[in-house]
C-alpha positions as CSV (number, residue, x, y, z in Angstrom):
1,X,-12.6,16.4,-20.6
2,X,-10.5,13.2,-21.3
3,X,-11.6,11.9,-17.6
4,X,-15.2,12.6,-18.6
5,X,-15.2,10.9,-22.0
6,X,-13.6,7.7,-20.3
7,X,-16.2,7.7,-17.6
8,X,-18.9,8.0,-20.5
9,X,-17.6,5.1,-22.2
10,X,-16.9,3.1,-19.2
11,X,-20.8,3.3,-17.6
12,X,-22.1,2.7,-21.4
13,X,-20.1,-0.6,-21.9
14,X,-20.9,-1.2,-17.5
15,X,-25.0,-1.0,-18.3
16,X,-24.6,-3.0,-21.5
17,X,-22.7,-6.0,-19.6
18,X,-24.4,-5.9,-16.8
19,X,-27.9,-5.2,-17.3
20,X,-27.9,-7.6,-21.2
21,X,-25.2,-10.2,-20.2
22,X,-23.7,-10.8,-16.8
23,X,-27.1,-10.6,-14.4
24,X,-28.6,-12.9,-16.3
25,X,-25.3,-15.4,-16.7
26,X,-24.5,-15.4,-13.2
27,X,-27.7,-15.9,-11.9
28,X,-28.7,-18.8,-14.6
29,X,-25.2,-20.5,-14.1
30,X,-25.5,-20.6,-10.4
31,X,-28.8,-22.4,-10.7
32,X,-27.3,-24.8,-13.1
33,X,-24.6,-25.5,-10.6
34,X,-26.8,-25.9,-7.9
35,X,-28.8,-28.2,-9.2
36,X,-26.5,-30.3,-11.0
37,X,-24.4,-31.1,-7.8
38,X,-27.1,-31.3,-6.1
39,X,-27.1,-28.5,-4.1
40,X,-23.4,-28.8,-3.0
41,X,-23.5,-25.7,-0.8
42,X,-26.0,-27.0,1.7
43,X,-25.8,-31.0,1.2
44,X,-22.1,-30.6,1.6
45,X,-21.7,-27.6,3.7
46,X,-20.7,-29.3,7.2
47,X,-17.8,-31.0,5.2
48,X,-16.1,-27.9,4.0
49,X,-15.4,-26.6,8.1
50,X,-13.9,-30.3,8.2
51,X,-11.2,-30.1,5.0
52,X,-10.3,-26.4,5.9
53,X,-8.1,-27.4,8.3
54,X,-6.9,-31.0,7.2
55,X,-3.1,-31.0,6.5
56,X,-1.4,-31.0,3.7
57,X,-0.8,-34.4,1.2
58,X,3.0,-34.0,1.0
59,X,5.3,-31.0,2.0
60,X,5.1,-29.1,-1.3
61,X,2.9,-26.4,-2.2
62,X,0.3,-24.9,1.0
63,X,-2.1,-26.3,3.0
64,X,-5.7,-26.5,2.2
65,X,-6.5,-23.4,5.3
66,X,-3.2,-21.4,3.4
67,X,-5.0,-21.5,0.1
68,X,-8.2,-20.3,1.9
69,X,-6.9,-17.5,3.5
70,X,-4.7,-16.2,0.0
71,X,-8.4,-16.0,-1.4
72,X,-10.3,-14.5,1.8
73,X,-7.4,-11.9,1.7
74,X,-8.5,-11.2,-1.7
75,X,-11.8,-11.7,-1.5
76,X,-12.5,-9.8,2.3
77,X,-11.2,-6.1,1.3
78,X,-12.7,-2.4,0.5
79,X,-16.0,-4.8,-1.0
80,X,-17.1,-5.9,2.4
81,X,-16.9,-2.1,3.8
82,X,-17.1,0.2,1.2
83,X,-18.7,-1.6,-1.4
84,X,-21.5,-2.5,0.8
85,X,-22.1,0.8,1.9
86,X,-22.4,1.7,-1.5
87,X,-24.5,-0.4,-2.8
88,X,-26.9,0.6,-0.2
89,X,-26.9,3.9,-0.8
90,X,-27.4,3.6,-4.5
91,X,-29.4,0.8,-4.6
92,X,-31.3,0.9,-0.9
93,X,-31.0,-2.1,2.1
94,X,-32.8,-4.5,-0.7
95,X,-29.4,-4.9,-2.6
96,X,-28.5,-6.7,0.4
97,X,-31.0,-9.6,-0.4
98,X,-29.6,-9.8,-4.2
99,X,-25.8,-9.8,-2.5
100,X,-27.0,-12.7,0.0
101,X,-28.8,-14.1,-3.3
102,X,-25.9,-14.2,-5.7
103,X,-23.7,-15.6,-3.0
104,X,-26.0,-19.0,-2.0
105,X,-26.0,-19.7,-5.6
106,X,-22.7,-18.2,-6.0
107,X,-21.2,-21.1,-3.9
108,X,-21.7,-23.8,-6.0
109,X,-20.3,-21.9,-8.6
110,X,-16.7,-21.2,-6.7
111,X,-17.3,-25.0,-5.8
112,X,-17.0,-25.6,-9.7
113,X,-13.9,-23.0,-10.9
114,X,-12.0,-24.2,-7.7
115,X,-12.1,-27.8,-8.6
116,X,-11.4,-27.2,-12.4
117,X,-8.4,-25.4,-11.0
118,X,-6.6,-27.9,-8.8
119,X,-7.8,-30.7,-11.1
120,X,-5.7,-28.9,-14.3
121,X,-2.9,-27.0,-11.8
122,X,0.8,-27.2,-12.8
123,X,4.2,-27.9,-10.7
124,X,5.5,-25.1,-9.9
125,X,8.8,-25.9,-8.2
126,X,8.0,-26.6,-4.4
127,X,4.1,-24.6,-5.1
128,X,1.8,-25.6,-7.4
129,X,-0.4,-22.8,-9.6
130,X,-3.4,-22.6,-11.7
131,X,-6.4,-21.2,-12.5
132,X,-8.6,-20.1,-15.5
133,X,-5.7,-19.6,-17.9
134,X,-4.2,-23.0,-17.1
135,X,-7.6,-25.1,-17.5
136,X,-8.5,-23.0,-20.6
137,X,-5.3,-24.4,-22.2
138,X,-4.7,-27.6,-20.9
139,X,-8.7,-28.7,-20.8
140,X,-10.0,-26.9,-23.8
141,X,-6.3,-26.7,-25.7
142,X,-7.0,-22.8,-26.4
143,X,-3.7,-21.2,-25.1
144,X,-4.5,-18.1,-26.9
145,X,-7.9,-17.4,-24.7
146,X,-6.1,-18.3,-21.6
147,X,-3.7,-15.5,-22.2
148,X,-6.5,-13.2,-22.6
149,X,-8.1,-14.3,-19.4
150,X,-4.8,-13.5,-17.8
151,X,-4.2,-10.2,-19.1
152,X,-7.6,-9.2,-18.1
153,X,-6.8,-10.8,-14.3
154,X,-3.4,-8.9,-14.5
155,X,-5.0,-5.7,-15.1
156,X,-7.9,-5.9,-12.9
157,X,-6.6,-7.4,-9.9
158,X,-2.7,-5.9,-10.2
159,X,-3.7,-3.2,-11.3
160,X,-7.3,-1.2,-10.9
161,X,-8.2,-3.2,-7.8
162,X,-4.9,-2.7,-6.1
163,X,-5.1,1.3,-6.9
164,X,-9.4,1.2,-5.8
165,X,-7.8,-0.8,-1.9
166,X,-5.2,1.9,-1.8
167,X,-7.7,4.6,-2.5
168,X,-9.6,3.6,0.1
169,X,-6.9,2.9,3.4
170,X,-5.5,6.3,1.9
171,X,-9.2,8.1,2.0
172,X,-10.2,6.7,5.7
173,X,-6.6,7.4,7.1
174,X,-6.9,11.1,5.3
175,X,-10.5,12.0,6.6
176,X,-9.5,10.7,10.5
177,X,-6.1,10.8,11.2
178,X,-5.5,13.8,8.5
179,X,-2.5,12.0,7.1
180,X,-1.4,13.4,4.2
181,X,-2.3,10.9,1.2
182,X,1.2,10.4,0.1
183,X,2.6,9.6,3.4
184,X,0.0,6.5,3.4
185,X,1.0,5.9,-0.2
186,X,4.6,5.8,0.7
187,X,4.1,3.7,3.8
188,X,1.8,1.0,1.2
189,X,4.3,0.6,-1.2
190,X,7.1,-0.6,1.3
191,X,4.9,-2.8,3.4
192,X,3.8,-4.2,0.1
193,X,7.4,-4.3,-1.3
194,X,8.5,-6.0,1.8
195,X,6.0,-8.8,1.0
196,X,5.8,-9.3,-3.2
197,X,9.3,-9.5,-3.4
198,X,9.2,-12.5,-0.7
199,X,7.6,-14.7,-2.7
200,X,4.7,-17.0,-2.2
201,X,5.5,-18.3,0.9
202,X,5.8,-14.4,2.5
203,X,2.5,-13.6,0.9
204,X,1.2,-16.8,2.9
205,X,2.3,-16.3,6.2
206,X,1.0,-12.6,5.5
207,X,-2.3,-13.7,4.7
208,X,-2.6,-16.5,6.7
209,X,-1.7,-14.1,10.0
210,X,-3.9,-10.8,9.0
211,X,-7.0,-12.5,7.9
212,X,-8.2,-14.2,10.8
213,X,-7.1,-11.4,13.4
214,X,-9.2,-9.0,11.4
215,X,-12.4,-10.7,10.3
216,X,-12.9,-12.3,13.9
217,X,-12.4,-8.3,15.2
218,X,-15.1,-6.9,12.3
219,X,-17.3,-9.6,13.2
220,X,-17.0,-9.2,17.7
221,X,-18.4,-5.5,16.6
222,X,-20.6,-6.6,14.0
223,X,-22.2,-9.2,16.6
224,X,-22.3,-6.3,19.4
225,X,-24.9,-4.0,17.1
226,X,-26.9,-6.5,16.2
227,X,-27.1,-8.0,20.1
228,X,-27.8,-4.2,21.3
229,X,-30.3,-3.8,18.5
230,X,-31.7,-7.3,18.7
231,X,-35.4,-6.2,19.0
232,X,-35.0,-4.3,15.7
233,X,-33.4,-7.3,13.7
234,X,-36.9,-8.8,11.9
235,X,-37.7,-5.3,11.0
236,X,-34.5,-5.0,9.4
237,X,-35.1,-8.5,7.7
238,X,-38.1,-7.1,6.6
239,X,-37.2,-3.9,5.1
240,X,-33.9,-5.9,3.4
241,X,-36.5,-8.3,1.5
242,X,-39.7,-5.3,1.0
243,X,-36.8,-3.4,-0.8
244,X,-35.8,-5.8,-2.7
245,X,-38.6,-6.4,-4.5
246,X,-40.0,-3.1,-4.5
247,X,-42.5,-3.1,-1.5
248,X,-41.0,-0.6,0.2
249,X,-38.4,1.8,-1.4
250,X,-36.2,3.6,0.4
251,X,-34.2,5.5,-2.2
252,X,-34.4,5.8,-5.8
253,X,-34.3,3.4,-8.5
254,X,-36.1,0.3,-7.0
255,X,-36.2,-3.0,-7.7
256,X,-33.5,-2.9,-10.8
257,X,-31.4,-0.6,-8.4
258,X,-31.2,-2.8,-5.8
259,X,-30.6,-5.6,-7.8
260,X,-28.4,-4.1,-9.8
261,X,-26.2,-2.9,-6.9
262,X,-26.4,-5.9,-4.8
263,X,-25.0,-8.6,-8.0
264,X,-22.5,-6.1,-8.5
265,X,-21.2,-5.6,-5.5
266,X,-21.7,-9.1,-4.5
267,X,-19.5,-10.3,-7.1
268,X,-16.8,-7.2,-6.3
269,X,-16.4,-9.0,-2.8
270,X,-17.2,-12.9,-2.6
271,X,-15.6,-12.8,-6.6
272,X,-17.7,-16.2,-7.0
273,X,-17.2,-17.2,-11.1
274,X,-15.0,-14.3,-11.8
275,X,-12.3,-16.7,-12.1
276,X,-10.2,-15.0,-9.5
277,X,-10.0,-17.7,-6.4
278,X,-8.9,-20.4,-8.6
279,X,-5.5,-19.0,-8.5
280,X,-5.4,-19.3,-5.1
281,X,-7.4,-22.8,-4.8
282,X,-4.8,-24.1,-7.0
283,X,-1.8,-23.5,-4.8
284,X,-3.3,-25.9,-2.3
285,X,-1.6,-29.6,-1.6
286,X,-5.1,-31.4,-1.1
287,X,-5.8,-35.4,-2.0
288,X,-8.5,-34.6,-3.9
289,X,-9.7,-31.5,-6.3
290,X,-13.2,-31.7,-4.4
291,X,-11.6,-31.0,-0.8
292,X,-10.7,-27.8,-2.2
293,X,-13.6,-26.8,-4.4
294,X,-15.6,-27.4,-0.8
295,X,-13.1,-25.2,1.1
296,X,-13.6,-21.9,-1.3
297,X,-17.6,-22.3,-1.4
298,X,-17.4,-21.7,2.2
299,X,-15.3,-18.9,1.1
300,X,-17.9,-17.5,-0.4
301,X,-20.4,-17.9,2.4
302,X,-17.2,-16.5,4.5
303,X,-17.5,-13.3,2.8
304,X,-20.7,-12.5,1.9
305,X,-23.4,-13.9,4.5
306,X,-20.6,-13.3,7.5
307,X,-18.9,-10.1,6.5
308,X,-21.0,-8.0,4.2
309,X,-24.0,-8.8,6.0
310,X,-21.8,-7.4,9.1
311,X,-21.4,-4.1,7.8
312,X,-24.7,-4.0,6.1
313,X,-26.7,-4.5,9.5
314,X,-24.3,-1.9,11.1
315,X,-25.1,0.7,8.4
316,X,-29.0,-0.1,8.2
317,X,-29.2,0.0,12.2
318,X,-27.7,3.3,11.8
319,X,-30.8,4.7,9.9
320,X,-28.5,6.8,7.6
321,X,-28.4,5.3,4.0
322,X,-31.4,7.7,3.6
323,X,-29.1,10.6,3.8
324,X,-27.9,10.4,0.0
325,X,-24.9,9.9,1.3
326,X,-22.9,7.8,-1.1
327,X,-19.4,7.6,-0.3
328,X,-18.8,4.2,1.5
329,X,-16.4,4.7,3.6
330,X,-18.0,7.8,5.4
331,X,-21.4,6.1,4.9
332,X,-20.1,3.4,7.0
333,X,-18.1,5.4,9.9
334,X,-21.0,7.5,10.2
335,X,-23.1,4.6,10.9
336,X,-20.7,2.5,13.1
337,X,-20.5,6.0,15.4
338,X,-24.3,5.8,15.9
339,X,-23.7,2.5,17.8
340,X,-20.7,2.7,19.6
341,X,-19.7,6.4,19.5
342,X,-16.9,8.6,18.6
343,X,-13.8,6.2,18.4
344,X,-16.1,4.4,15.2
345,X,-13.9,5.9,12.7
346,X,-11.0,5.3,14.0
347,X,-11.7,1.5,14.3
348,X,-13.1,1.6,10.6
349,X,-10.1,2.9,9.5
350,X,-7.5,0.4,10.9
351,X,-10.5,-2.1,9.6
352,X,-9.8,-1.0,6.4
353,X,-6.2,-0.9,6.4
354,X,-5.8,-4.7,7.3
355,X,-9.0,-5.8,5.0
356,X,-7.7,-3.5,2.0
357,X,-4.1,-4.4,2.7
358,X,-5.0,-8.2,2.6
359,X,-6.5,-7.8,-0.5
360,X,-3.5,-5.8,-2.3
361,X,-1.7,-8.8,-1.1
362,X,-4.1,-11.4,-3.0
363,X,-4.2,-9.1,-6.0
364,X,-0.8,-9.2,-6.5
365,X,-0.6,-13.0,-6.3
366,X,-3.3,-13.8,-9.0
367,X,-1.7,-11.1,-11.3
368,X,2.1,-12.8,-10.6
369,X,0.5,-16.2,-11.3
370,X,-1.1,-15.5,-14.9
371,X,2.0,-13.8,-15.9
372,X,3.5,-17.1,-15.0
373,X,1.3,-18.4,-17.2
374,X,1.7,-16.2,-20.0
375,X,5.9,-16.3,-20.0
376,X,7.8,-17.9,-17.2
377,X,10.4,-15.2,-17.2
378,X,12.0,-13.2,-13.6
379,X,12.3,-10.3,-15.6
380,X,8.5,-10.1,-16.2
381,X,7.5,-10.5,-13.0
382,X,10.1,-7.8,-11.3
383,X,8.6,-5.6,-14.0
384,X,5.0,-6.1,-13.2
385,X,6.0,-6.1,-9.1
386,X,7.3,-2.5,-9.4
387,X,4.0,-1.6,-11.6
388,X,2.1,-2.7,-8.8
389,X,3.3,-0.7,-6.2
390,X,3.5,2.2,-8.8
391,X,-0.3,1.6,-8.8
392,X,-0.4,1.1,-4.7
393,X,1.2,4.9,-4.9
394,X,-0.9,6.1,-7.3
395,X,-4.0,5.0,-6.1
396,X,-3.3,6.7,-2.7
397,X,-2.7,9.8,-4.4
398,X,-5.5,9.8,-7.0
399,X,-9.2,10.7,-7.0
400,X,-10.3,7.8,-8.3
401,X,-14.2,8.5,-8.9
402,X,-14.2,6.4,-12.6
403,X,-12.0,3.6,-11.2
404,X,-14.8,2.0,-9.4
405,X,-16.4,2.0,-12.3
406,X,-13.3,0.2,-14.6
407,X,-13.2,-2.4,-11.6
408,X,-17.0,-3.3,-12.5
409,X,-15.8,-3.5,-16.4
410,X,-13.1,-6.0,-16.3
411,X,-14.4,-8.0,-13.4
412,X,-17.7,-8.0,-15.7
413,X,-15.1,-9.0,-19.2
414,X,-13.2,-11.9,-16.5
415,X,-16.7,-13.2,-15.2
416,X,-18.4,-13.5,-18.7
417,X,-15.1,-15.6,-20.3
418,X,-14.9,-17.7,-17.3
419,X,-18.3,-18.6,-16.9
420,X,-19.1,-19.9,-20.7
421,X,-15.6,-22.1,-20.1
422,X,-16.4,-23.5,-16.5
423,X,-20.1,-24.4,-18.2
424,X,-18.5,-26.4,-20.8
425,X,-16.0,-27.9,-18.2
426,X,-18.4,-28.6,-15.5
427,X,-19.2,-32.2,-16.6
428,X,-15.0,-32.8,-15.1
429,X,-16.4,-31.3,-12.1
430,X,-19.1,-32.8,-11.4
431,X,-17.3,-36.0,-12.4
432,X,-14.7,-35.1,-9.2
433,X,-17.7,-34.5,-7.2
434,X,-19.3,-37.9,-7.8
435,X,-15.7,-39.7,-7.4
436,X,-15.5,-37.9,-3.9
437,X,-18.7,-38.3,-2.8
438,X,-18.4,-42.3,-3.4
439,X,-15.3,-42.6,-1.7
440,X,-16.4,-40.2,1.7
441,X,-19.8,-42.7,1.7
442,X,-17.3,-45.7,2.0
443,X,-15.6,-44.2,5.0
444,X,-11.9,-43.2,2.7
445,X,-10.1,-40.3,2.7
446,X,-10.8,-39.3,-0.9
447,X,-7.6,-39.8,-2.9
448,X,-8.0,-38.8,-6.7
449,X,-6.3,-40.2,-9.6
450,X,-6.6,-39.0,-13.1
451,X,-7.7,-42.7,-14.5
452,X,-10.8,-42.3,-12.5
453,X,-12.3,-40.4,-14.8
454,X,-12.1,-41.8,-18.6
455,X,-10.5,-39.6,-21.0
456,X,-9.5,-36.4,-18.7
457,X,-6.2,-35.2,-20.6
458,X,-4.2,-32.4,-18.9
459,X,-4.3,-33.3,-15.5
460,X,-0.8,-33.9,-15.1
461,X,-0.3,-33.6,-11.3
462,X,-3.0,-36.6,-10.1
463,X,-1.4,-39.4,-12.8
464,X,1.1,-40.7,-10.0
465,X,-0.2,-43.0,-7.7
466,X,-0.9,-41.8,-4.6
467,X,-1.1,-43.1,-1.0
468,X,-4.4,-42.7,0.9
């Protein structure tokens, strides 16, 4: 009865947000973004495969790829597999053109938070951090908000999206290995332990080694369908975009369906304005803010148009999103065994493990780095590690059928608060872009310093001088 009421509560406030606020918002900020920089994403977009793999400034803090692949890990998780699968089967193959939609535009809006963040990041040590919280405080001088936006980033990411990744490695490994759920569970928490309690530089090398391996695997199999189905591809374009707007509907709900599905789920994976990569963008040792608001657009693009657009061409080749089936994860072995047979599940399982275990990882970095924020205090942060593998545990145990929708209700509370602050911030942005641009169009390795820009106050870590 309790379960029921929350679930109540929890779609009422979802279809308020979403449908009133956040659709709108994200859509209308994007566009803003995109014009203002002047379309960043595409004018800029051979540039950010260059800076993702230039080296660091100095020895402290990670390299610019490092910082990438915290986020990707965070980013590339039960979204890209699950969540795509779902949104499909609620919402029908035109979800996938609002999910490819929200993501273009999406770009220049990771492009924006991502720069904010390293411009206003703190010394941290031998690492740097930052994110929302810190550019709320130090650019609008509202402390107060920025521990809001860090509770709510705690919560979500520690906590609800850590216990939906478990859920999911613990369902797939359940359904085709028949492990028993708290066997996985058990096995989570002490990998995870292993890591969080190794600080940031273990959480790096984890990232920076599973993320590659299993995203170049997804996408070899990915790339296989598609070449073995290649005659079937415009039709699949076609259906994708007839869908979309309501030409040709394939399941219920239509046009709002779809799009609802597709902006949600699309910002559930590439997390483009949610305020969740500038954590991560902030631990990089770049010259310039730019180089590393460049680096997580592609991130975006990374996700989305690579790896969700994987899994939804495998599930649409399949043919079976029609079944009503709308559990993701089966949704998506199912589909994967059409096209290369009966071991499917077993490679969308280990899939999942390393894409949703990747993403615990990540999870538990932003939460560590807002509680940072909030009180600089071991204690605090040995408290809130053992929460998060009490939630790793938990979420392998539990059926989790209104968590879903609680990860749509805070990431939809995070996204509205940091959109109307990076909106009154972009002018600093776009400020960095200009000074970046200038210097790349006189052949210099952009070096930024906070004089170049009159008036910026909180930017403590670019007033030395720097060497270019």
């Amino acid at each position: 009865m309790i379960m029921d009421g929350l679930n109540w509560l929890v779609d009422l406030l979802n279809n308020f947000i979403w449908t009133y606020i956040l659709i709108g918002l994200l859509l209308l900020v994007g566009a803003y973004f995109t014009v203002r920089t002047k379309f960043v994403q595409v004018r800029l977009f051979k540039e950010m495969f260059r800076l993702i793999f230039e080296k660091k400034d100095s020895n402290d803090g990670v390299s610019p790829f490092q910082a990438f692949t915290i986020s990707a890990a965070s980013r590339v998780g039960t979204g890209n597999v699950a969540g795509v699968a779902l949104a499909i089967g609620i919402g029908g193959p035109g979800a996938i053109f609002w999910m490819w939609l929200i993501a273009i535009i999406g770009m220049a809006t990771a492009f924006i938070e991502s720069t904010l963040a390293q411009v206003y990041k703190v010394k941290d040590g031998d690492t740097f951090r930052g994110g929302p919280a810190y550019y709320m405080e130090k650019a609008l001088g509202f402390r107060k908000l920025g521990i809001v936006f860090a509770i709510l980033l705690t919560l979500c990411f520690g906590f609800i999206f850590n216990a939906v990744q478990a859920n999911t490695i613990s369902q797939s490994f359940v359904d085709v290995f028949g492990i028993k759920d708290w066997v996985v569970g058990l096995i989570l928490v002490f990998i995870t332990a292993i890591i969080i309690f190794g600080g940031v530089k273990r959480i790096v090398r984890a990232t920076e080694l599973i993320v590659p391996i299993m995203a170049t695997f997804y996408l070899i199999i990915a790339f296989y369908v598609v070449i073995t189905n290649i005659s079937e591809v415009p039709a699949v374009f076609k259906l994708i975009v007839e869908n979309a707007f309501g030409i040709s509907e394939v399941v219920g709900g239509g046009i709002g369906a779809a799009m609802m599905q597709g902006i949600r789920r699309g910002l559930f994976s590439n997390e483009a304005g949610m305020g969740s990569v500038p954590n991560a963008a902030a631990t990089a040792n770049v010259s310039h803010p730019a180089k590393q608001g460049l680096v997580q657009s592609l991130g975006v693009f990374f996700d989305t148009i690579m790896i969700c657009s994987a899994t939804a061409f495998i599930i649409i080749l399949g043919g079976l999103y029609t079944t009503g089936e709308q559990n993701g994860i089966i949704l998506t072995q199912s589909s994967m065994a059409v096209h290369v047979g009966s071991w499917a599940p077993y490679f969308v399982a280990i899939a999942i493990l390393f894409f949703a275990f990747s993403s615990i990882i990540g999870n538990y970095y932003y939460g560590e780095t807002n509680i940072e924020f909030i009180k600089t205090n071991k204690s605090w942060i040995t408290i809130y590690r053992l929460l998060v593998l009490g939630m790793v545990m938990f979420g392998a145990m539990a059926k989790l059928s209104v968590v879903w929708n609680m990860a749509d209700l805070f990431m939809g509370l995070m996204a509205i608060l940091n959109l109307i602050v990076i909106l009154i911030l972009g002018k600093v942005a776009f400020k960095v872009l200009d000074d970046f641009s200038m210097q790349r169009k006189q052949g210099l390795n952009p070096v930024f310093k906070a004089k170049s820009i009159p008036g910026l106050k909180g930017a403590e870590c670019w007033e030395e001088e720097r060497k270019n």
